[in-house]
C-alpha positions in Angstrom: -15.2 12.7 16.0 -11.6 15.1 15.7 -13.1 18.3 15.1 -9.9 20.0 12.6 -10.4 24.0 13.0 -8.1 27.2 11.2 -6.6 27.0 14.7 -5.0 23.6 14.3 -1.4 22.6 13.0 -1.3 19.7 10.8 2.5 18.5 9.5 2.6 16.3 6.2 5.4 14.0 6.4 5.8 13.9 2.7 4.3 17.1 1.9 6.2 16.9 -1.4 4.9 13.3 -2.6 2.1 12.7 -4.5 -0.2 12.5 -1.8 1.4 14.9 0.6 1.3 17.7 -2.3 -2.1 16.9 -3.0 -2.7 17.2 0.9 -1.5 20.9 0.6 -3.9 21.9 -2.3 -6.8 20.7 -0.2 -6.2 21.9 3.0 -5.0 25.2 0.8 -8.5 25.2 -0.4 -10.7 23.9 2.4 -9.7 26.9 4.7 -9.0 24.1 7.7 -5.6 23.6 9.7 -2.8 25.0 8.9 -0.2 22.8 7.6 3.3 23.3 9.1 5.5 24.7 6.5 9.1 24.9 6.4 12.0 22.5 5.3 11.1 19.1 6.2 13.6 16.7 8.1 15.6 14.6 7.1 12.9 11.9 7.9 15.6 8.6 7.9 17.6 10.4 10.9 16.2 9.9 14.0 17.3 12.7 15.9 16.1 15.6 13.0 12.8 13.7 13.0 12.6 14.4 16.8 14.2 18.3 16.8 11.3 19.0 14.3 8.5 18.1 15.7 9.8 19.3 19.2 10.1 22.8 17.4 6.5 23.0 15.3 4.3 21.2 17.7 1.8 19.7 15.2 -1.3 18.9 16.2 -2.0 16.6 13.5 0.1 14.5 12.0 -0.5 12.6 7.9 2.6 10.0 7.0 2.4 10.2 3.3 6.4 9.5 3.2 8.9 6.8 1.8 9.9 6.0 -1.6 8.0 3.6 -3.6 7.7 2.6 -7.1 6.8 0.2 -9.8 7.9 -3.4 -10.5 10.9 -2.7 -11.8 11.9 -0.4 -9.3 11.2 -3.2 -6.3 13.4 -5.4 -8.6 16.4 -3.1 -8.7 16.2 -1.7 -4.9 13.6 -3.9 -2.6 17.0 -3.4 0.2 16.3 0.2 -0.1 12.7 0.6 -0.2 11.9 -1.7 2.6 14.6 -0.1 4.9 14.1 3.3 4.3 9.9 3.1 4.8 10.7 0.8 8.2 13.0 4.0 9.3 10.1 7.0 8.2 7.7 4.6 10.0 9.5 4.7 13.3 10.9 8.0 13.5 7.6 9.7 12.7 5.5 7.7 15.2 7.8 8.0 18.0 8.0 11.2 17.5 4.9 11.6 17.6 4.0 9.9 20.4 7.0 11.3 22.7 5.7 15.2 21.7 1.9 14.4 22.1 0.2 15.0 18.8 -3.2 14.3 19.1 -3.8 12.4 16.5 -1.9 10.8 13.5 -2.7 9.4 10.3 -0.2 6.6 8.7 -0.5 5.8 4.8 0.1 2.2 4.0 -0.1 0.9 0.7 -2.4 -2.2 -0.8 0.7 -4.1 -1.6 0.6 -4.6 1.8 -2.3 -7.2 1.3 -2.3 -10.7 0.6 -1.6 -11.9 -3.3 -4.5 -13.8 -2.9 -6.6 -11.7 -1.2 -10.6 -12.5 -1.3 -11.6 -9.4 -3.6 -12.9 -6.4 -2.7 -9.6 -6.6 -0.4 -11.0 -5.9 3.3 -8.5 -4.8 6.4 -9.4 -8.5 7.8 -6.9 -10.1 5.0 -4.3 -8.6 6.4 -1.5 -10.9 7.4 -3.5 -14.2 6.3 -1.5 -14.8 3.2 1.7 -14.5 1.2 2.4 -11.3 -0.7 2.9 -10.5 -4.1 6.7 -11.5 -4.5 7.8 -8.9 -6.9 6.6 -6.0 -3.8 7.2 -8.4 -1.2 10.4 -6.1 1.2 8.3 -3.1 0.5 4.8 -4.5 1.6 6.4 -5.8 4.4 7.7 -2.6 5.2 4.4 -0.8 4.6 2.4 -4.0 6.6 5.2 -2.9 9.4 3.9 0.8 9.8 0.0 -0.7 9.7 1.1 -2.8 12.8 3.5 -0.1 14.4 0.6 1.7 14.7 -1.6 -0.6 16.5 0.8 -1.2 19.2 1.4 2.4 19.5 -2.2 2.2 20.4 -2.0 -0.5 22.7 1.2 0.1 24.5 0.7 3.9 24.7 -2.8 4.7 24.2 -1.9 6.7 20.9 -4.6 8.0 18.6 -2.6 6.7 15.7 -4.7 5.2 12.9 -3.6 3.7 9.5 -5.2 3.9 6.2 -4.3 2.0 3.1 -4.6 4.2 -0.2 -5.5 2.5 -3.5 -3.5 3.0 -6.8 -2.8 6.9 -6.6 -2.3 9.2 -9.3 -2.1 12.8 -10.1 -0.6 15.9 -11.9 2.2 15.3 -9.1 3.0 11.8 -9.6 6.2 10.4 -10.5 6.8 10.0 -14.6 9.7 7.8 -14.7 10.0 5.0 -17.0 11.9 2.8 -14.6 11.0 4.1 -11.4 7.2 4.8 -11.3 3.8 3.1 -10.8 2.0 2.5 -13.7 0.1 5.5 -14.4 3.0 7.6 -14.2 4.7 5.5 -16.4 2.3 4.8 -19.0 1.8 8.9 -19.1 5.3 9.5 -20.0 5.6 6.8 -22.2 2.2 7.4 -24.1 3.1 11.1 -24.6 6.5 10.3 -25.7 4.6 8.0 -28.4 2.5 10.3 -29.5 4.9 13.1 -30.0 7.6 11.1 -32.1 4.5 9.3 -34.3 5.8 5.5 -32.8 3.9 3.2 -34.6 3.4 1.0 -31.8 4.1 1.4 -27.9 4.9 -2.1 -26.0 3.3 -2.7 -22.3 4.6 -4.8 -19.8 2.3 -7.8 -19.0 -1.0 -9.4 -20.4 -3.1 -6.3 -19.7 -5.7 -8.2 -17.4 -4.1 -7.3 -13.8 -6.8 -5.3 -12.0 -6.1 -2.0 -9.7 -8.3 -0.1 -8.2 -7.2 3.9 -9.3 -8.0 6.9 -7.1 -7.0 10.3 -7.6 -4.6 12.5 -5.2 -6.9 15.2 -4.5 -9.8 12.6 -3.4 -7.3 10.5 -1.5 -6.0 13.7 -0.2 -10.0 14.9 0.9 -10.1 11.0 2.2 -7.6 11.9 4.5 -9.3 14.8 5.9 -12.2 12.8 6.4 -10.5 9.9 8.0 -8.8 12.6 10.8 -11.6 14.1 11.6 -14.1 11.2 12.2 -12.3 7.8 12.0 -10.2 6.2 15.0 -10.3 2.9 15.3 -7.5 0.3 15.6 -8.4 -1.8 11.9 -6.7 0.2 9.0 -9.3 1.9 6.8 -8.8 1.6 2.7 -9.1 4.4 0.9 -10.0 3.7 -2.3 -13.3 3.8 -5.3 -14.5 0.5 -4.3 -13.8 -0.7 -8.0 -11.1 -1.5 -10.4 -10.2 -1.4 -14.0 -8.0 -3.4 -16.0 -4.3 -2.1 -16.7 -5.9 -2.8 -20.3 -8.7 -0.2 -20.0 -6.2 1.7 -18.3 -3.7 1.9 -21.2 -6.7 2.2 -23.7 -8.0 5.4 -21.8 -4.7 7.3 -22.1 -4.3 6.2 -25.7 -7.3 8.5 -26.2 -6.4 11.0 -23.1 -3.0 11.5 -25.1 -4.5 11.3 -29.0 -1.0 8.1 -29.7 -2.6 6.7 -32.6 -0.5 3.5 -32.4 -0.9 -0.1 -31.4 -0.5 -1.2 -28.0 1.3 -4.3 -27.9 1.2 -6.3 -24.2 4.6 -8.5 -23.1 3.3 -11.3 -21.5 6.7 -12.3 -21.0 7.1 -9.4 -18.4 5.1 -9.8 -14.6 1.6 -8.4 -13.9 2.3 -8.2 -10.4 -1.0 -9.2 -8.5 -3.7 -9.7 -10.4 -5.7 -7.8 -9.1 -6.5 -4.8 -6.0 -10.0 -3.5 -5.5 -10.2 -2.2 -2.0 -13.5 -2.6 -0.1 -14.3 1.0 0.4 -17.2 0.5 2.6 -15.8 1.9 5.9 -15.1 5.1 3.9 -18.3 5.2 2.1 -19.7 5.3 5.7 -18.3 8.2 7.1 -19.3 10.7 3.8 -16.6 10.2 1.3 -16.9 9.6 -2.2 -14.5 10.0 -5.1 -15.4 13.1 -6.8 -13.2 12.7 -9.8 -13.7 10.0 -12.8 -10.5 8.4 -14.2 -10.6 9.8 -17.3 -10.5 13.4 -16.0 -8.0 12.7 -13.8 -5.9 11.0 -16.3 -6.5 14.1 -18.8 -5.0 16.2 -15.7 -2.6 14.3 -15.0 -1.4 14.0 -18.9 -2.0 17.9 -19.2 0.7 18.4 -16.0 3.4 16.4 -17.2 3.3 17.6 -20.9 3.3 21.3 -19.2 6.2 20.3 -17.0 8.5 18.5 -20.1 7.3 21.4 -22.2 8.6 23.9 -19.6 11.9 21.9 -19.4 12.5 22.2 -22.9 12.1 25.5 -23.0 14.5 25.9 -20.3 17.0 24.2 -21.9 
């Protein structure tokens, strides 16, 4: 057990991602450590990485950084996303380890599995199969920062621990058509639909690829959790311990949204895997437990990007 007191500093690499944001709000509200605050490093140069944590002296440490995205956004960059998630990985954990925080938290991601994986996906899969091709440079880089940690702990004797977060979502997530995951995207596009009366709304894929969805704040209080009573060398998943069909998914929002047109599903386009439920047993263990059911987090997560497009177009 890492008792995390008021008197403890806790830096969010990422604080302005989807989890690292939703890290903020919780630890904002829980009245625990303090999270370091300031303008965050340049995280892909070494040396600012290094002058940062030298200066604020965390205590803690969460790496909810590197960019990610959909399908078609590890189609269009997979150079980038791989190479700039291998550099976050080792700059924040040497770091790290060189100033001695005590303890530090890595976020993975479940591409980082198998395509195949036996289902619910455990950490023993890891590294027994091939990965999903159309994530492949980014799980690799992801399955990189799960290992990086363990040597850390080997080599060093580094209380570094990895967890791997489920399909995360929130009012903070990333609405891009081209760029983001598929609740983000399917927000955006749903709400579009629905303002301009489209008659019908096409979907990439059959509809039947499974993920296992998990909203920011819970993943965020799963985090807590995990520093504060988890350390061993086997990544943890944090995730429901079920999944839904992209399907369901894109039904949900049609009601979430009030788009009263058809949803038709390209099967011409890729799924990706078919499907990610993580075995959330380990995390069930310690206490946690989502508290938020994915239709209310879908209805706040539609609610903040219709505040944030309607506040843009009053700005303009």
């Amino acid at each position: 057990m890492t008792p995390l007191g008021p008197q403890d500093r806790i830096w969010i690499a990422g604080g302005r991602s989807l989890v690292g944001a939703a890290l903020g709000r919780v630890l904002a509200r829980a009245g625990g450590p303090t999270a370091v605050t300031g303008p965050e490093p340049d995280l892909l140069d070494r040396r600012a990485v290094d002058r940062f944590v030298a200066r604020t002296r965390p205590d803690f440490v969460v790496v909810a950084a590197g960019p990610s995205g959909g399908i078609g956004a590890n189609q269009r960059r997979p150079a980038s996303l791989m190479h700039d998630n291998l550099l976050v990985a080792c700059h924040v954990l040497d770091a790290a380890r060189r100033h001695g925080v005590r303890k530090l938290l890595y976020l993975g991601s479940s591409c980082a599995y198998p395509r195949d994986a036996a289902q619910p996906m455990a950490a023993s899969s890891l590294l027994t199969g091939p990965l999903e091709p159309t994530s492949r440079p980014y799980a690799m880089a992801k399955l990189s920062g799960l290992v990086l940690c363990e040597a850390y702990r080997r080599q060093h004797g580094a209380r570094f621990v990895a967890a791997i977060p489920a399909d995360v979502y929130g009012p903070d997530d990333v609405f891009s058509v081209e760029d983001s995951h598929v609740v983000g995207a399917l927000v955006r596009r749903m709400v579009e639909a629905e303002r301009s009366g489209a008659p019908a709304l096409e979907l990439w894929g059959t509809g039947a690829a499974r993920r296992d969805f998990v909203y920011a704040d819970d993943v965020a209080e799963a985090c807590l959790v995990v520093l504060a009573a988890y350390d061993g060398e086997e990544p943890i998943n944090l995730g429901t311990g079920g999944d839904v069909a992209i399907r369901t998914l894109a039904e949900t929002l049609r009601e979430v949204t009030g788009f009263g047109g058809e949803l038709r599903f390209d099967a011409s386009r890729p799924d990706g895997a078919p499907r990610k439920g993580l075995d959330g047993a380990a995390l069930a263990a310690l206490g946690w437990r989502p508290r938020t059911s994915l239709r209310d987090g879908l209805e706040a997560t539609v609610a903040a990007y219709r505040r944030r497009t309607d506040a843009a177009a009053v700005a303009v």
